[in-house]
LUMRODO-225371 format. One record per residue: x negated, y negated, z of N, C-alpha, C, CB in turn; residue in one letter. Coordinates in steps of 0.02 Angstrom, whole numbers, padded with zeros to 5 digits, always signed. Atoms other than C-alpha are relative to their C-alpha. Glycine has a CB too. Example, Ala and Ser with C-alpha at 12.3 -4.5 7.8 and 13.67 -1.06 7.14 Angstrom:
2
-00045+00059+00000-00615+00225+00390-00045-00060+00000+00050-00001+00062A +00042+00059-00003-00684+00053+00357+00039-00055+00037-00020-00023-00071S 
This chain:
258
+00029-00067-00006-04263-05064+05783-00019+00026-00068+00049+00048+00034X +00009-00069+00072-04363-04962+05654+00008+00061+00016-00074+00011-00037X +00023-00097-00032-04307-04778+05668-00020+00031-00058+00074+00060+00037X +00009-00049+00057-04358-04637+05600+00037+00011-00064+00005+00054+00025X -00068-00024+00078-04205-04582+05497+00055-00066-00006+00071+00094+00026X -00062+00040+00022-04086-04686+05437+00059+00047-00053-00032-00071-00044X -00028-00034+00042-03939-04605+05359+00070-00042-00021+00007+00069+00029X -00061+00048+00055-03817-04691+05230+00050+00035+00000-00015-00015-00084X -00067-00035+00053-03645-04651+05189+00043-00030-00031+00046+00038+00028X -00025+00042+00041-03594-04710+05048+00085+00024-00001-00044+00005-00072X -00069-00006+00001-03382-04747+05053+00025-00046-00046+00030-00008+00065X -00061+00033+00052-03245-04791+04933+00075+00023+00034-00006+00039-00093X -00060-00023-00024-03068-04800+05018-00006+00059+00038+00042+00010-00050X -00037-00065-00061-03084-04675+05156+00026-00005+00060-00043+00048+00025X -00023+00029-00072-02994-04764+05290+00017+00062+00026+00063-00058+00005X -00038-00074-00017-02902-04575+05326-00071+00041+00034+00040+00049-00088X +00053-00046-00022-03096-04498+05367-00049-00051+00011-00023+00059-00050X +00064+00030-00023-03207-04630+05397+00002+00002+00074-00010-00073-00025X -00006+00015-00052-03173-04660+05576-00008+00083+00053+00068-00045-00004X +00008-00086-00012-03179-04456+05628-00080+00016-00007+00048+00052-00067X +00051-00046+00018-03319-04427+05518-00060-00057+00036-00005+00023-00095X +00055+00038-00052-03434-04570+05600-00002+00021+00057+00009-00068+00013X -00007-00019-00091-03390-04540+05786-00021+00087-00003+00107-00013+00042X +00016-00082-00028-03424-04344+05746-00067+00004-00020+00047+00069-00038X +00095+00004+00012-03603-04383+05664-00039-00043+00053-00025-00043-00080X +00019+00034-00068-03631-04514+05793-00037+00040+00041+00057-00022+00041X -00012-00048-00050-03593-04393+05939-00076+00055-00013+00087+00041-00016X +00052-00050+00014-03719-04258+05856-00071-00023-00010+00018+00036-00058X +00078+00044-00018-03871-04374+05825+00002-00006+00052-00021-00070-00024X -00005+00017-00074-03841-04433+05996-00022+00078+00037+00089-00032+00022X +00019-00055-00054-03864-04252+06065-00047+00040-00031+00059+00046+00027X +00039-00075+00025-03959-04141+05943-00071-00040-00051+00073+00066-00068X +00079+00019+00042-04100-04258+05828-00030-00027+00045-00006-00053-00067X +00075+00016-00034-04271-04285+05907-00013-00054-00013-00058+00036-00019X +00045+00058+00017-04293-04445+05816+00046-00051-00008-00046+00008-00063X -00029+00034-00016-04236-04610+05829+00050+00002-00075-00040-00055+00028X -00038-00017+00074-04107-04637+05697+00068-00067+00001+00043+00105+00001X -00067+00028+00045-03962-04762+05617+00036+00022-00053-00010-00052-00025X -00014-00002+00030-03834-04734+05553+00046-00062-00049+00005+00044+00020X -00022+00070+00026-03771-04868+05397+00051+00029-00069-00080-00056-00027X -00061-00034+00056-03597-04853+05315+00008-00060-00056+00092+00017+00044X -00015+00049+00075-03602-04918+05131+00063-00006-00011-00026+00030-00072X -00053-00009+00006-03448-04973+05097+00007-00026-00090+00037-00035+00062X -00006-00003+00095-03419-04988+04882+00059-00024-00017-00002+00079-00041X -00074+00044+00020-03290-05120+04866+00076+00037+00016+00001-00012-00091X -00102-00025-00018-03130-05026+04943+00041-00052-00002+00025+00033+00085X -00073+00043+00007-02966-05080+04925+00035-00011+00055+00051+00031-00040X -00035-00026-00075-02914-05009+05104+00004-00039+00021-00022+00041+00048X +00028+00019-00058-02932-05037+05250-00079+00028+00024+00050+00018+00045X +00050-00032-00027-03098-04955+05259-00039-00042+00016-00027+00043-00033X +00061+00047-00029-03209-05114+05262+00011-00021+00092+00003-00084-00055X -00026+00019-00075-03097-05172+05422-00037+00064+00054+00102+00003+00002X +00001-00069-00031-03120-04985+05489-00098+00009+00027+00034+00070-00077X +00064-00017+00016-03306-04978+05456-00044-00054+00044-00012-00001-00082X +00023+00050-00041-03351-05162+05547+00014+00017+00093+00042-00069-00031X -00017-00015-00079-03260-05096+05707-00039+00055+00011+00079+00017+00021X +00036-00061-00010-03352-04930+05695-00104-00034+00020+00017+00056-00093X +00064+00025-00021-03517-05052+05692-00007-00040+00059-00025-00036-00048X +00001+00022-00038-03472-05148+05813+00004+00054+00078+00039-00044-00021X -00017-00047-00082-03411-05016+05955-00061+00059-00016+00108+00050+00009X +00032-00057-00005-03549-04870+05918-00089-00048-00016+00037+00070-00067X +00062+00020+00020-03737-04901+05940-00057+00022-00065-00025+00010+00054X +00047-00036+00040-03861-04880+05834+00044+00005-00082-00020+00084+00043X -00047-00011+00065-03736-04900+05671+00026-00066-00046+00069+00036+00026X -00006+00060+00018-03719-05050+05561+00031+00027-00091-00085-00049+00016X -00048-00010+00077-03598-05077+05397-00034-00051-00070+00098-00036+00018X -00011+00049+00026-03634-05148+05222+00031-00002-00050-00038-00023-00005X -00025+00012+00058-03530-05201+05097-00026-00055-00055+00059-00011+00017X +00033+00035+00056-03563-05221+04922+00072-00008-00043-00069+00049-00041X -00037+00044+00037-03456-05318+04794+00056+00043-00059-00060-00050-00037X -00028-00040+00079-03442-05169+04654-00023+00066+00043-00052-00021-00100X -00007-00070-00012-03422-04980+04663-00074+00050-00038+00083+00020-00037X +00039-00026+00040-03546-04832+04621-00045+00037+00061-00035-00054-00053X +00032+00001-00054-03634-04744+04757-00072+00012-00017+00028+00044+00044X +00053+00033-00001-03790-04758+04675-00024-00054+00019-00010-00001-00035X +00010+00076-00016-03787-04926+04691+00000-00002+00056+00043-00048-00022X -00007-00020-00074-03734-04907+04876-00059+00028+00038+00052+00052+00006X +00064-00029-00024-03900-04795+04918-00042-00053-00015-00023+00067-00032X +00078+00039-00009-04010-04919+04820-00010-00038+00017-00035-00016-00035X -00003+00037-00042-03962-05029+04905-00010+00001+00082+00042-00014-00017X +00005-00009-00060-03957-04979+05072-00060+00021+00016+00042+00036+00020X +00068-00021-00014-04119-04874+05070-00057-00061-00021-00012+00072-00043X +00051+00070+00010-04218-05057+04983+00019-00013+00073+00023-00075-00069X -00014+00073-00060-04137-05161+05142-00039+00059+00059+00121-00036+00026X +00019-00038-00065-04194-05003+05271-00066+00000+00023+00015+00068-00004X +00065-00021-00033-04329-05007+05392-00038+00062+00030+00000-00030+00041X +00019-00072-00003-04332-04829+05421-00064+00044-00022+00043+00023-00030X +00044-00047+00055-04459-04697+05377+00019+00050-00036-00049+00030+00024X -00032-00045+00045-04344-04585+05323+00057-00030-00020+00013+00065+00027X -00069+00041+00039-04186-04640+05216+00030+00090-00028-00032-00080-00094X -00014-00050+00028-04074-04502+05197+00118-00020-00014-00042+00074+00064X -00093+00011+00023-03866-04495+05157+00027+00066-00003+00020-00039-00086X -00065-00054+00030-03730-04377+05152+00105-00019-00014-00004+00066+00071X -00070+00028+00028-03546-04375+05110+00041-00010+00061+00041+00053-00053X -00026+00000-00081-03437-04442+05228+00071+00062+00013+00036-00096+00020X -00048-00067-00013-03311-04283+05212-00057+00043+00048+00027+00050-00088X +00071-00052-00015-03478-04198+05294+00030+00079-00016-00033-00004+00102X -00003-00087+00043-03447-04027+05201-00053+00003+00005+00025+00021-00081X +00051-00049-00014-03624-03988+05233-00003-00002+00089-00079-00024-00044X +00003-00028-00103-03640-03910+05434-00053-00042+00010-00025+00102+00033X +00036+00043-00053-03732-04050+05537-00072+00054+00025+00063-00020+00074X +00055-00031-00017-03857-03913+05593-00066+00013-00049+00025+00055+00020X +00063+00005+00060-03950-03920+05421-00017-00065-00011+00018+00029-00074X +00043+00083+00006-03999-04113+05462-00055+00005+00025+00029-00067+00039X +00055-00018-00024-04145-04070+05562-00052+00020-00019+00007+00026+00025X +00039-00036+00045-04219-03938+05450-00012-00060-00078+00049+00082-00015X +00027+00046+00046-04207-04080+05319-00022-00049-00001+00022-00011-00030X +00039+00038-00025-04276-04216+05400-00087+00004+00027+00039-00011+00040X +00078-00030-00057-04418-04149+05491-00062-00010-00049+00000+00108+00029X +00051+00004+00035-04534-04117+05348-00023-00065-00037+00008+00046-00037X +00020+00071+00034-04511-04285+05284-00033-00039+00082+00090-00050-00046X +00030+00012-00084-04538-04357+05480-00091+00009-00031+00036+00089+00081X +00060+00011-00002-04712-04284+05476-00040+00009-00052-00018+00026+00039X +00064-00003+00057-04790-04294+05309-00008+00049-00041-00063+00000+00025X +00004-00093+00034-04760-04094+05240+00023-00024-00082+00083+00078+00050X -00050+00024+00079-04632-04169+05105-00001-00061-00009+00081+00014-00003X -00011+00092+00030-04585-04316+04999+00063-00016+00001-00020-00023-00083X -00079-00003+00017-04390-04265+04962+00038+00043+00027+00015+00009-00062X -00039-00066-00034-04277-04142+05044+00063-00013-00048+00020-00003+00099X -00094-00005+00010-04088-04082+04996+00001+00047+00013+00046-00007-00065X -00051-00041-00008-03974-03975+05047+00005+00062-00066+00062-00049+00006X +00004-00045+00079-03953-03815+04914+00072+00036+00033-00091+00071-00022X -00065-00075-00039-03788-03725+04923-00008+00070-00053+00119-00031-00010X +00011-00058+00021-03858-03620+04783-00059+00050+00007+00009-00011-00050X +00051-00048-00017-04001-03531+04863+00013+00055+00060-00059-00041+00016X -00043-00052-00039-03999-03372+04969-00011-00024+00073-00025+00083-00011X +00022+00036-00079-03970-03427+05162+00081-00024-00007-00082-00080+00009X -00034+00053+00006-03843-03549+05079+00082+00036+00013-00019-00040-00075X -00063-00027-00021-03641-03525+05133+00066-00023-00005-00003+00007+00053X -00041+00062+00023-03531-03596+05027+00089+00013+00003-00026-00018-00085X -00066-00029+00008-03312-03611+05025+00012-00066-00040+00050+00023+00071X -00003+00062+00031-03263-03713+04878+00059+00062-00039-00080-00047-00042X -00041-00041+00047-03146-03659+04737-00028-00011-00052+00070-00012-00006X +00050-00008+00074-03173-03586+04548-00039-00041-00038+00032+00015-00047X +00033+00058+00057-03182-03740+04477-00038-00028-00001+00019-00043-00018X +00055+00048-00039-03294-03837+04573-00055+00059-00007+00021-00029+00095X +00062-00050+00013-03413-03670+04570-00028+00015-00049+00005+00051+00015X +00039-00008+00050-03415-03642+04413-00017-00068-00028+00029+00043-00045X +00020+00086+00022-03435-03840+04360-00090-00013+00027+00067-00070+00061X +00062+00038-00041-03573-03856+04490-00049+00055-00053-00006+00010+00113X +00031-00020+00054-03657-03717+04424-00042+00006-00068+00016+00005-00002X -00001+00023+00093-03652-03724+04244-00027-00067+00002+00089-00007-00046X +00060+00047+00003-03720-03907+04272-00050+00018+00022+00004-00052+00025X +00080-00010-00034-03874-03827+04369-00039+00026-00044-00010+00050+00063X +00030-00027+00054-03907-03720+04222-00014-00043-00053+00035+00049-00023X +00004+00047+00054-03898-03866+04095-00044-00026+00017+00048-00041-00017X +00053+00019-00050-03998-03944+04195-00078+00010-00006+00017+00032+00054X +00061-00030+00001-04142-03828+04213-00015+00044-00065-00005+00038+00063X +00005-00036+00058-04116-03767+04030-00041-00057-00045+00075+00026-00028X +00033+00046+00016-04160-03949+03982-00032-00024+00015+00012-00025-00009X +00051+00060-00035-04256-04045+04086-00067+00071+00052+00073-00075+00080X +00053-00037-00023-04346-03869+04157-00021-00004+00097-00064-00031-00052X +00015+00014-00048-04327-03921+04329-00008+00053+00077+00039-00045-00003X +00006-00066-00046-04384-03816+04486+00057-00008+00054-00080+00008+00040X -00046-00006-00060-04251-03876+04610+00053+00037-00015+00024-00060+00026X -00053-00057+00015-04089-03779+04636+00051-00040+00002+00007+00064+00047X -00085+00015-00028-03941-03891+04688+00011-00069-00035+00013-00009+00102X +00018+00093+00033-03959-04090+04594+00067-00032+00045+00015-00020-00121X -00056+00031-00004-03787-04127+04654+00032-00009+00077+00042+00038-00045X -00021-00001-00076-03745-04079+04849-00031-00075+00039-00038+00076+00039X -00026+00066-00056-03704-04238+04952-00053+00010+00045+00086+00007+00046X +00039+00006-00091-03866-04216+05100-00058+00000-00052+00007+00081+00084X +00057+00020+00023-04025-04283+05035-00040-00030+00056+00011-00043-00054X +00041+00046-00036-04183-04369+05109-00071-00021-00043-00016+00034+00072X +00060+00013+00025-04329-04454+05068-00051-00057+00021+00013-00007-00057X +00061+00041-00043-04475-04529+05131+00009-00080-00030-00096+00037-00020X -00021+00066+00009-04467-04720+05113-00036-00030-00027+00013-00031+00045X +00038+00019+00030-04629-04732+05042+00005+00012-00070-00045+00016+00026X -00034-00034+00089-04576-04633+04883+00073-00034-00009+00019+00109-00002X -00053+00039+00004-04420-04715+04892-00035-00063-00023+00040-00004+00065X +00028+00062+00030-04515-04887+04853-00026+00027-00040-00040-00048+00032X +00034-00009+00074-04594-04811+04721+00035+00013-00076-00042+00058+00008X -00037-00032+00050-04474-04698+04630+00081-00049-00003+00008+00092+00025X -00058+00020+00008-04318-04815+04649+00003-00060-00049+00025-00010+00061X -00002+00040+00038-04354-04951+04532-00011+00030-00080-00045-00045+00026X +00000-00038+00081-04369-04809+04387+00064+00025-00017-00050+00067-00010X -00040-00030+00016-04211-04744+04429+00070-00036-00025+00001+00038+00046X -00041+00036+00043-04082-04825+04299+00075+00016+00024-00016+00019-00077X -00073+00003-00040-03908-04746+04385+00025-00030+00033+00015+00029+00030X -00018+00035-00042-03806-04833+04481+00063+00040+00027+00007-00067-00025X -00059-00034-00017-03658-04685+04491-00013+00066+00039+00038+00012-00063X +00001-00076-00040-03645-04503+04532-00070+00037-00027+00079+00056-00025X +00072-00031-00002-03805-04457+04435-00074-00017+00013-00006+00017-00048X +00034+00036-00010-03893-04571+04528-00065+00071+00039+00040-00067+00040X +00042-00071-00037-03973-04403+04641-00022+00040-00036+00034+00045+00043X +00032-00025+00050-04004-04310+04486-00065-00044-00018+00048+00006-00053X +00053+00036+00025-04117-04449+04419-00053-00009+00043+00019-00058-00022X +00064+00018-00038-04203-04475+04574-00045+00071-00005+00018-00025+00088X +00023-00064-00008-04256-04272+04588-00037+00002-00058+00051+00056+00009X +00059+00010+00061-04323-04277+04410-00039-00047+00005+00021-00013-00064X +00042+00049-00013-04416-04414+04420-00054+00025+00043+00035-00054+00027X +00042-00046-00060-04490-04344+04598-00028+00064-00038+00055+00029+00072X +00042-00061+00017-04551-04204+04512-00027-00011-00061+00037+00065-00001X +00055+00025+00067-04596-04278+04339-00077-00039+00054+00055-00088-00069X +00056+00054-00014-04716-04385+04445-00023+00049+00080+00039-00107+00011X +00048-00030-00048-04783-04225+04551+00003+00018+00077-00046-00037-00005X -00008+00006-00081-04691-04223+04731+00033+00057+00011+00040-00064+00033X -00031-00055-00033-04661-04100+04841+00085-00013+00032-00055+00016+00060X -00095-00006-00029-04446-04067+04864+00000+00058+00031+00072+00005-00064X -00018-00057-00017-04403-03967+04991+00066+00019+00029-00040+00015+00035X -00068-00043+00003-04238-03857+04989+00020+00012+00062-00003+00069-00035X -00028-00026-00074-04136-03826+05148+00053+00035-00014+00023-00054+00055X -00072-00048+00022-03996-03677+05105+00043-00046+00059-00004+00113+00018X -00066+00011-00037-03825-03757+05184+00060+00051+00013+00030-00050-00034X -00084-00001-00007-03649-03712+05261+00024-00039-00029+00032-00009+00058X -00046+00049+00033-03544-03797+05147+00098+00033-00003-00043-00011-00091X -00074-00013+00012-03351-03807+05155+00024-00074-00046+00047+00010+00085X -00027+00040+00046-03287-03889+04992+00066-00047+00035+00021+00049-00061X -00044+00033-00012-03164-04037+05038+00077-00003-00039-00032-00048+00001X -00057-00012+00044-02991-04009+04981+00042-00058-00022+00044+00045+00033X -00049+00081+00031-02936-04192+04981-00053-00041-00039+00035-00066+00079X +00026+00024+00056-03075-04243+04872+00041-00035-00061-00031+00050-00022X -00042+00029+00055-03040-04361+04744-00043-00004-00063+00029-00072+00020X +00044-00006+00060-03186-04347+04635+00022+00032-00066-00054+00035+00019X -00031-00008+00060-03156-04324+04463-00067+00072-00024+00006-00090-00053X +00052-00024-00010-03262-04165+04457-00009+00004-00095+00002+00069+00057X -00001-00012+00051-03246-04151+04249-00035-00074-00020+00066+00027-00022X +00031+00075+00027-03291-04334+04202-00024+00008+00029+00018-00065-00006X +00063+00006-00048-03429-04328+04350-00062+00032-00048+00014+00049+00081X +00039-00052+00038-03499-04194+04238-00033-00018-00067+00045+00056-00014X +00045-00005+00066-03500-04267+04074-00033-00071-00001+00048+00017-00077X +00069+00067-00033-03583-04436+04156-00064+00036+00023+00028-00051+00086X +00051-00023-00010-03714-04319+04202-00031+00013-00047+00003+00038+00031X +00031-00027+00043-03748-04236+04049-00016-00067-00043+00038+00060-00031X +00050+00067+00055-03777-04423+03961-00033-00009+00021+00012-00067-00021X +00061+00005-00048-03890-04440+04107-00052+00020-00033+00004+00038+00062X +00055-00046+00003-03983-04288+04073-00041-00015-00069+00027+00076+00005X +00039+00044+00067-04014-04359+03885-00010-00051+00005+00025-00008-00057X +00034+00083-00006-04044-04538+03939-00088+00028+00017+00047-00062+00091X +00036-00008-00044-04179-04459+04052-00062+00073-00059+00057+00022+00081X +00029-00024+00047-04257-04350+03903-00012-00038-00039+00022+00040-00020X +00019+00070+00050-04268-04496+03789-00048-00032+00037+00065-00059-00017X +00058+00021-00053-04388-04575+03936-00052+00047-00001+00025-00004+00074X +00059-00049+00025-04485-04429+03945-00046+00002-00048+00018+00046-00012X +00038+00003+00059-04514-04427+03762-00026-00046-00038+00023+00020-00031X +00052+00037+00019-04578-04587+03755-00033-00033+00064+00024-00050-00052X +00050+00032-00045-04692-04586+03904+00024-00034+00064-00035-00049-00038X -00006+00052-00065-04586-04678+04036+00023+00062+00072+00081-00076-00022X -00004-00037-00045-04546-04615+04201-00067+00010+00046+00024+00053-00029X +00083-00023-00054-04715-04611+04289-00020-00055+00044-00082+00013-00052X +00006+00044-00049-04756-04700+04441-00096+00002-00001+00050+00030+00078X +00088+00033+00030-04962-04779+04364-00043-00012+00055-00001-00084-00044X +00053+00062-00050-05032-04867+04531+00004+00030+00033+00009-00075+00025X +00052-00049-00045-05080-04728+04632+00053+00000+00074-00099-00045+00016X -00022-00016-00077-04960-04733+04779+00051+00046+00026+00020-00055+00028X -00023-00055-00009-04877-04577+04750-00046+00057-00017+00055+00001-00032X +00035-00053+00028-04956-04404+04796+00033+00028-00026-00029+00037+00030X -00003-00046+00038-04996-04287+04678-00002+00070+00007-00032-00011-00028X +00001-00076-00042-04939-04101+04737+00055+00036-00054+00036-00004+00101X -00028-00060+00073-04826-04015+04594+00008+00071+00055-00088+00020-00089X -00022-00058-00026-04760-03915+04737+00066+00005+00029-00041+00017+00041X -00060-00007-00031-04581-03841+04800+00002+00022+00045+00037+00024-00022X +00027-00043-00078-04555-03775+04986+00096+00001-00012-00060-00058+00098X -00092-00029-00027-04380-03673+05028-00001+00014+00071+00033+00085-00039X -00023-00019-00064-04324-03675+05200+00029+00066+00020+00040-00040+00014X -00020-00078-00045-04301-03489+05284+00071-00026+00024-00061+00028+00083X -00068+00011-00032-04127-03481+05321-00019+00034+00088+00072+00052-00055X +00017-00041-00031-04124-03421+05489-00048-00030+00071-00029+00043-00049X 
């Protein structure tokens, strides 16, 4: 089957939520998206039991297939999964799903018929409905501003877990993008907009995960070498997708909450 969406979720050791959080995204594609859809659980070298967990979840649920890769990084995990996908849309979120299932639709859709190139999730725009704690708010934050203080960028959120993107820009823009970790979604969004594509914003419900294990301080300052790897490119010319098979639109669209 080629479907429409395909949606990744990239895992490291979550035997404790993988098995919940599949069967409850399952369940909701199954009743509420219009378009055909797979879902495909990356699995990033666990130690668990999650690979075991993740083969039975492909085997007993339709429409859902597992792959494991050798080494960790959930960059690596997406670019991988979205190269191998036959989909037209390639999208991912976290498998804690802290963003509300009802903002998959609104971020799919425009990629579906041709409006957009990129979608995400924003938990910092107005619509958006977030429960996290200080630290994580002000962290996220304060990277959005660094962010758009350096690199000038029009999006609002680089970092929230629910993305999508057309599959055609995906073959284009993924062989520029040098991450393989957590600022692998940063790099792709710059890029997408150094090279002229329309991203469009969907405000979320978000409830911060309290058993997170992310290292949200080191996540941060792997970003900010990012953000200067990715200025050093700039300033000598690289980053641009040459052979014509990305349009040229230098435009942003925000989803109406509502």
């Amino acid at each position: 089957m080629n479907p429409d969406v395909e949606i990744v979720i990239p895992v490291y050791n979550e035997e404790a939520t993988l098995e919940a959080s599949v069967n409850r995204l399952h369940d909701y594609l199954d009743q509420h998206l219009p378009f055909t859809w797979r879902i495909t659980i990356a699995d990033n070298a666990s130690r668990d039991r999650t690979p075991e967990r993740a083969d039975r979840l492909a085997r007993e649920l339709p429409n859902t297939a597992v792959l494991h890769l050798p080494e960790k990084g959930r960059g690596r995990a997406l670019r991988k999964a979205w190269t191998d996908s036959t989909a037209k849309v390639l999208a991912y979120m976290d498998v804690d799903l802290s963003t509300d299932l009802d903002a998959l639709l609104p971020l799919v859709a425009p990629l579906v018929s041709g409006h957009s190139d990129i979608a995400i999730g924003t938990r910092l725009a107005h619509g958006s409905h977030v429960v996290r704690g200080p630290k994580r708010e002000l962290i996220s934050r304060a990277y959005n501003l660094i962010l758009k203080a350096m690199l000038h960028n029009g999006f609002s959120d680089a970092q929230c877990g629910f993305k999508a993107v057309r599959a055609d820009v995906a073959k284009a823009l993924l062989p520029l993008v040098e991450d393989d970790g957590w600022f692998f979604d940063t790099e792709l969004l710059v890029l997408a907009e150094h090279n002229g594509l329309r991203i469009h914003e969907v405000p979320v419900d978000w409830i911060d995960d309290a058993d997170s294990r992310v290292d949200v301080t080191a996540t941060a300052v792997e970003d900010l070498r990012g953000i200067c790897r990715v200025l050093r490119r700039f300033a000598a010319g690289e980053g641009v997708v040459s052979d014509g098979s990305l349009p040229r639109r230098r435009t942003r669209t925000l989803q109406k909450a509502g």
